[in-house]
Structures are given as C-alpha cells and as structure tokens.
N, C-alpha and C positions, 0 to 999 in steps of 0.2 A: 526466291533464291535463298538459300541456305547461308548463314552469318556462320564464317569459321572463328573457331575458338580460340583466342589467343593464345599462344604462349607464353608471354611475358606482360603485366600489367605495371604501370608505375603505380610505385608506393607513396601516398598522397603524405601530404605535410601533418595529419592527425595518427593517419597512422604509423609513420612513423615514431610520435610522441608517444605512441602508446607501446609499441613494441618496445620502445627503451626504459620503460616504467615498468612494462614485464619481465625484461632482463632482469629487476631487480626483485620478481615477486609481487608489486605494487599493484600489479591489474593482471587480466588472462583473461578468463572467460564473463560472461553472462549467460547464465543459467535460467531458463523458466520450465516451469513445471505445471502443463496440463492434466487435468483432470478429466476424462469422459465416463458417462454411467456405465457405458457398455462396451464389449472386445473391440480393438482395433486388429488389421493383420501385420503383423509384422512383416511378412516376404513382400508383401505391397511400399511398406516404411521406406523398407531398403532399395527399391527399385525406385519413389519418391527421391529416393536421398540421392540416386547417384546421377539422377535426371538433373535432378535442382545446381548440384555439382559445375555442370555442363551449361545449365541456362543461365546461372550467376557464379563469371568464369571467377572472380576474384576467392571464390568458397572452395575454390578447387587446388589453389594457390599452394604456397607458402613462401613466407619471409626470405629473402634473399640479398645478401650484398656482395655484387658482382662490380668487380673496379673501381669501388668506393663508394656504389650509387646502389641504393633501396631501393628495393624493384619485386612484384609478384613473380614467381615461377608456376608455372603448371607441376601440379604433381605426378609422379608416375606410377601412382598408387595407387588410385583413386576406387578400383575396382574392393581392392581391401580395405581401403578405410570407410567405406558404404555400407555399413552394417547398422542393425537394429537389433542388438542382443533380448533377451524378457528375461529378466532378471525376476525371482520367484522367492519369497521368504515370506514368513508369518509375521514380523514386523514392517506393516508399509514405510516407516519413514527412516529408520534404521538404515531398510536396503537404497531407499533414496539418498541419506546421504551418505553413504558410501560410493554412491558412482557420484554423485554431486562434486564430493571432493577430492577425487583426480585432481593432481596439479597441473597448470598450462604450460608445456616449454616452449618459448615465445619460436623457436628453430623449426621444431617435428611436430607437434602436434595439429590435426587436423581441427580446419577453421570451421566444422560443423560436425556433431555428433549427434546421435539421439539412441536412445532406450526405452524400453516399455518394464514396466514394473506392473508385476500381477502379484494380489496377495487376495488372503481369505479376508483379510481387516477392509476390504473395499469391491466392490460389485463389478465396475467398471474398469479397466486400466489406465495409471497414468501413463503420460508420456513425458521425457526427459529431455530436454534438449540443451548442448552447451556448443556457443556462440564465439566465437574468438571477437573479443574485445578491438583487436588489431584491425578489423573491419570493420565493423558496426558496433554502434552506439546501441541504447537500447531500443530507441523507436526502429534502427534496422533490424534487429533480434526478432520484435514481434513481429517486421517484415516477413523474416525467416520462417518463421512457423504457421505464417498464413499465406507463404509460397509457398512449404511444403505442404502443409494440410490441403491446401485448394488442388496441391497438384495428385496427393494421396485420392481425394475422388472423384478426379479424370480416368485416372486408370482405371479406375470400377468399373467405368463405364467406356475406357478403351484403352487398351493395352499398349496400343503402340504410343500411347500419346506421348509428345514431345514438347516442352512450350522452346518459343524461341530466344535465343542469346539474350541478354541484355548487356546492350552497348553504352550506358547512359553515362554519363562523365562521373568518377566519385570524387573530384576534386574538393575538398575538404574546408576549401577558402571563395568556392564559388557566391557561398550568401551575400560576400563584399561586394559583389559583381553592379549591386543597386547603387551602393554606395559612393556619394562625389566626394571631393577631397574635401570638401568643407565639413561634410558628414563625417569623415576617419577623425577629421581635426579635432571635433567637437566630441567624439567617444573619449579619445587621448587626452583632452583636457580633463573630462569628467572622472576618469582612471586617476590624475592627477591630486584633484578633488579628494578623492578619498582613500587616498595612500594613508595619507594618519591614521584613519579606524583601521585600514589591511596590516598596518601597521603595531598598531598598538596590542595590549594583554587581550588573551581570549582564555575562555576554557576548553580543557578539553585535557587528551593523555599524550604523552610523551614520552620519548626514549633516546637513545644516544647511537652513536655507529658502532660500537662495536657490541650493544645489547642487539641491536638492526641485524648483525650477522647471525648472532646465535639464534633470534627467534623465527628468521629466516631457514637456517637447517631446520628445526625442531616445528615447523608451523603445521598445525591439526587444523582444519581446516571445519568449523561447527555452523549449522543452519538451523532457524528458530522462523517462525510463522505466526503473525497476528490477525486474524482472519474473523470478518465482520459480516455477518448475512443481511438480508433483505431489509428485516425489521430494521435491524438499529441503524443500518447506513440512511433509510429514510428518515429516522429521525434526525439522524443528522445533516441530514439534508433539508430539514425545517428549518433547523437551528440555523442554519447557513442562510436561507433566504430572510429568515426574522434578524438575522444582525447585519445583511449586508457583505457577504460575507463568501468565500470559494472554499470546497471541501480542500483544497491548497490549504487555506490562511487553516482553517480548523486544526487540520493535520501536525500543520508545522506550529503551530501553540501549543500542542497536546504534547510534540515533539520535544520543544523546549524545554516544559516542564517537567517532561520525564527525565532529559539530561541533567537537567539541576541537578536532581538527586542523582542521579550515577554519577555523575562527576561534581562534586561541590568545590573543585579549586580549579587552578589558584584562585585566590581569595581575592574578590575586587579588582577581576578581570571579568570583560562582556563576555556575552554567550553568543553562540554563531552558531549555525549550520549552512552547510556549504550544498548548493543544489545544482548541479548538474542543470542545463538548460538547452532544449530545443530550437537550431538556428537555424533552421527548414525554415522558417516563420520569414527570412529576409530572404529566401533562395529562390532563384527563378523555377518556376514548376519546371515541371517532371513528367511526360506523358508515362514514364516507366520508371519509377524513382529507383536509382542507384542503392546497391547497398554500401553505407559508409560510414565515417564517424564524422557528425557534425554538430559537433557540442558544443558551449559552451559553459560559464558556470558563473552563478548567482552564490556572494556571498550575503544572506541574510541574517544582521545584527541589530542586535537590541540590548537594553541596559545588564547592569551587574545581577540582575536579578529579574525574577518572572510576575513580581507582584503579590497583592496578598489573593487573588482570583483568576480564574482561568479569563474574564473577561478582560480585567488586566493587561495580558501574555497577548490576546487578540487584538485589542487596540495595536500595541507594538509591531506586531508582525503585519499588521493593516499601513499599518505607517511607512514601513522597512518596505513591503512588496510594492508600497500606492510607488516609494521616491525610483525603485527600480526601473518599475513601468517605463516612467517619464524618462527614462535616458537608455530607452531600448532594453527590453529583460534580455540577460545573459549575454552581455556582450563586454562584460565589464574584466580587461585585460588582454583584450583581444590584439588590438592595435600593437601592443609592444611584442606579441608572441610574432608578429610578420616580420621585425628583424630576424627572429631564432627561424623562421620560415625558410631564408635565402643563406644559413648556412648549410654546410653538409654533414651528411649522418653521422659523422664519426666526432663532428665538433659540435651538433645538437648533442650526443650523448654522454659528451664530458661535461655540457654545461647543464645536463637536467640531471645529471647522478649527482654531481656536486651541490646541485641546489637543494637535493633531495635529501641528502647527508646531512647540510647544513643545517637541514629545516628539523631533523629528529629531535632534535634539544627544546625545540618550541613546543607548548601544545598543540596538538593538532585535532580544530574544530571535528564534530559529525559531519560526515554524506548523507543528506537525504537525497534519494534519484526516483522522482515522479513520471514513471512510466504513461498517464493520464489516463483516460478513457477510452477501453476499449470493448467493442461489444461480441457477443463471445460466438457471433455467426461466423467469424471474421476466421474461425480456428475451429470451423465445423467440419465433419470426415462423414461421409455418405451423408450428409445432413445432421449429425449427432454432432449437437455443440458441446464444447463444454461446460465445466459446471463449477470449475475451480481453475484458477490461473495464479502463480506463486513468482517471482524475480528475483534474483540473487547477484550480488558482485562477486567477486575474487576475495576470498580473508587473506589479511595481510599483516609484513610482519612489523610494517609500520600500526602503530597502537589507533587506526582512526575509525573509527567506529561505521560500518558500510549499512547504510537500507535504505531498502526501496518499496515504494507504493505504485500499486494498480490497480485500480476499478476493471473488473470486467460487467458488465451489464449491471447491477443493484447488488454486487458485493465486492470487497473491497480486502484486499491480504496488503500487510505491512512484512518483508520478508529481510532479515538480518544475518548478514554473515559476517562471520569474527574469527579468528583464532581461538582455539582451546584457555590459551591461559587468563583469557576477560573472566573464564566461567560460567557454564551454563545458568548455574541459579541465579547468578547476577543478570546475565542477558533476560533469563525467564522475569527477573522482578522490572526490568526496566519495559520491554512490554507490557507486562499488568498495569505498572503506572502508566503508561501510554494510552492504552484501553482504559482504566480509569478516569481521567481526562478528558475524554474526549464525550461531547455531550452525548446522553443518553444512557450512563453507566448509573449506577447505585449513587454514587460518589457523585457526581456529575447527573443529578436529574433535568428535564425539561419541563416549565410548565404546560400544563395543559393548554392554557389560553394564549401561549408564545404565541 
C-alpha cells in the first residue's frame, strides 16, 4: 500500500531554534561539496531530486506559521524547485563559490538544492549540494546526499524507481526518551557545575547590535578549504595511536593553536571552541532514520594559553574531552533549553533574538562541527565514488568563526566559512597554521621510531 504524502508536518522543537537564528542570518544552509572523477547526468540529478522531494516529505516543505503554531507546509512548487543547473567556467572554485554563497531566506528558499560544476581545471564534476539547516543537522545532510546518490543509481538501472515515504518521527528531543528523572537531574546539576567556566572571559571576536545590523546587510559570504590526502592523514593517524590519542583530540590542538594566533585577546581570557555534538548516540534506533536536527554542543575549554608545545595543547584537550565523556558528550545545556521547549514560537523568538543581541558584546568562541567518518561508497553514483568531500556552515554576521571537518575514506578537508571582512589572507594564514600544527608537517615532524 502506497504511504501518502503529508501535507503538513510539525515543526520540531530544533527546528524551530534554528529557523529563528536564520531569521537573523545566524544559520541557513549546510553545504557539501562532492568530488567525482568522472561525468554525472544531470536530467537523472533532477529526477533523483524531485523523487527524494516526495520520499522525505519534510525536504519538500517549508516553514510556516499558521495560528501561532510552526508547522511544515507542502510546497506547490516542487516541480520548479528540482532542478540541477551545470554551471561551466575556467575557475572551478570561483564558480563554486558563487553558488555556495546564495543566502538562505529562512521563508522561500527550498530545503534542498543541488548543482554540477564542470570546468577544464578538473576531469570529473563536482556536485553541489545545500541543505536547509531548519531540517537537518549535518549528519542528516550527509543523509541527504547519500539518499540522493543511492537514489541517482536506481534509476540507471530503472526509471520508474520510486523509494517509499519516510514516516519516521523527527522529533528533536526523542534521545531523552532513555532518559529517567534521575538521569535529567544529574545533566542539570552537572550544567550547574560548570556555569562559572560558561561563564567566565573566553577568547574570541565580537561586535555590538547595531555593527550586527550593518554586517548583516553588507555580509559576503567567503569559502576556504584544508585538504589532507592519504599520506599525511596516515601519519597522523600514527601519531594518534602513539599518544593515545582520536584524530578529534589531534584536530582540536592544532585547532587551538591556530586560534591563538588569530585571535590573541582579550588578554587572560581561556580559549574555547565550541563543537557541535551528535545525540543520535542516546536515541532509540531507527529502522529509517528521520531527517532532523539532533544536536547538541560540546563547549571544550582549556587554559589562557596553548603551552610552549603542541604536546602541551594535547594533554589539555585530552583532559577537557576525557571530563566531557564522563557526563554524557554533548549534552551539556540541554536540560534548561526544555523549559524554552514548552513555550511558543513567537515567545522562543523574543527570547533567543534577545539572548542573541545580548551576547554580540561578548567574545564569541570558534565552531568547530566534526562531521566524523565517512566512507566515500556511501556517495557512490553508478559505482563511481568520490574522491573529494568538502562541508561548510552559513557565514555570519555574528564575527564567530564557522568550520567543519570530515574524513571521507583516508582523506580528510577542514572547510571554513566566514564573512568577507575576517579577510581572505588572514583566513588563508590561520589554515597554514592549522596545517602546520598538526603532526606530520615541516614544522611539526614525526619520528621515525614513534
């Protein structure tokens, strides 16, 4: 029997938060960028795309508030918004980010897109894909792309193919479901616990509301790439068994010490970065995992400074990840966001614009968002995997510095998005330093006998 399509889906308690953070600019899309050696079709993309539409009703959606209550609508459009343009120029990244940086209107813009870029600078085409934030997190993104690639070749090999609906719950607060009151209690307290560090001087950049507005009109939207092949990610992946050690903790040491120097104030404030965390990890499985946003976020702090050694920086962030563990990673704030849960849309988004206001005077730490491990079968098209995989946030006109890491199979992109006015050469030198850093560089040798 044939599952009809809803019409209207409830707009879950994340997404929600996120659509009000887009009103401001603050989020939108998730962006990744596949690489394959060889031609994809595009009239197949588009037939992929408007399938996938249809089988993950919420991608077909958009944002609606009808009688005060957040709610998906079915679009009536859907036939026009299924396209897969090839977009053609002798700059491949140029013409990448020019479609990359489309901005997201949290209202009209369609909650999946894709493009092919073809140029002489590369043999193969990329493929383009942007994600609405408002639905999926990034582990639903890379969902995305390996429900449309798996479903690109089906049709290869039958044209009528259809997969079926997916009914799955996206309920956003489902991971609690394990959770007994004694367990919320003991989150709550632990949140508690470490109000004074959330509390206290961090580094990072900062701005005011009414700089907030104007960099908001005026925001350029820029994309930068650190990209790690075969060789060195092995190496550092020695390095990581010889210290005991996850291409995590490596990452986010290399990470911090790149921040140092891009940001060296305030002075005798700790350094943070702020991680995004996967909370699938406490949700009851999935025979068909929903597309959703089920995040939460890891602040990982360490002292006023990175040490005189990158071994140093590692001990800390060993330290900072081991105390996380222990008290559930990434759950840390969750408990108090279930009162803003049980209010309504209109009084969630007086109280997160003004918290958001509030907060522009403060430094605001880096995002790092560790997309993890993924192997590159997963986003194969007639069999042809890829060969490159890239992730990107939303630039924002809040000054917080966005990137993300992902492994696909034995190489590994660091991908950063910013605003125009951080500056390319600055973003370019704080990459170098990152690469630098991290073992296996010039600067950063391994020994032999590690």
């Amino acid at each position: 029997m044939t599952t009809a399509i809803p019409a209207t889906l409830p707009a879950e308690f994340q997404d929600q938060v996120v659509q009000i953070v887009s009103e401001l600019g603050v989020s939108g899309y998730v962006r990744l960028v596949l690489d394959y050696p060889g031609p994809l079709d595009p009239a197949r993309l588009e037939t992929a795309l408007r399938r996938l539409l249809d089988a993950e009703p919420v991608l077909g959606c958009r944002f609606a508030l009808e009688d005060g209550q957040a709610l998906w609508r079915r679009r009536d459009d859907l036939d026009a918004i299924a396209g897969c343009p090839v977009l053609a120029g002798d700059d491949l990244e140029a013409t990448t980010q020019a479609w990359l940086a489309e901005r997201f209107d949290p209202w009209q813009s369609p909650n999946l897109g894709i493009a092919l870029v073809r140029s002489p600078a590369q043999a193969g085409d990329r493929l383009l894909l942007r994600v609405s934030h408002v639905v999926a997190d990034g582990t639903a993104a890379l969902d995305v792309a390996m429900a449309l690639t798996d479903l690109y070749s089906r049709l290869g090999d039958d044209p009528d193919y259809q997969p079926s609906v997916n009914t799955a719950s996206r309920d956003s607060l489902l991971w609690l479901a394990n959770f007994k009151f004694r367990d919320k209690l003991g989150l709550l307290l632990d949140d508690l616990k470490s109000l004074p560090a959330a509390l206290g001087k961090r580094r990072g950049l900062s701005s005011t509301p009414a700089r907030f507005q104007a960099d908001a009109a005026q925001l350029r939207p820029r994309y930068r790439t650190l990209r790690l092949d075969e060789t060195r990610l092995a190496a550092i992946d020695r390095y990581a068994r010889a210290h005991s050690a996850t291409l995590n903790d490596l990452c986010l040491a290399a990470f911090f010490r790149a921040f140092d120097e891009f940001c060296p104030g305030p002075a005798a404030a700790r350094l943070e970065v702020v991680m995004p965390t996967n909370l699938r990890r406490y949700a009851p499985l999935q025979r068909r995992p929903a597309l959703r946003n089920l995040a939460g976020t890891t602040a990982v702090r360490i002292g006023t400074g990175c040490g005189a050694s990158f071994e140093d920086t590692l001990a800390q962030v060993q330290a900072e990840t081991l105390r996380h563990k222990r008290r559930l990673l990434g759950t840390e704030g969750q408990i108090a966001t279930l009162l803003l849960a049980r209010a309504g849309f209109d009084r969630k988004r007086g109280l997160i614009r003004r918290q958001i206001l509030a907060d522009l005077n403060r430094p605001a730490p880096p995002v790092l968002t560790h997309f993890g491990h993924t192997p590159a079968r997963r986003y194969a098209c007639d069999g042809m995997a890829p060969v490159g995989l890239a992730a990107f946030g939303e630039a924002s006109p809040v000054p917080v510095f966005l990137s993300a890491l992902v492994r696909m199979d034995d190489r590994l992109c660091v991908g950063v998005c910013y605003d125009q006015r951080l500056g390319d050469l600055r973003v370019d030198a704080f990459l170098k330093c990152l690469e630098q850093n991290l073992p296996g560089s010039p600067q950063h040798p391994i020994p032999e006998k590690l």
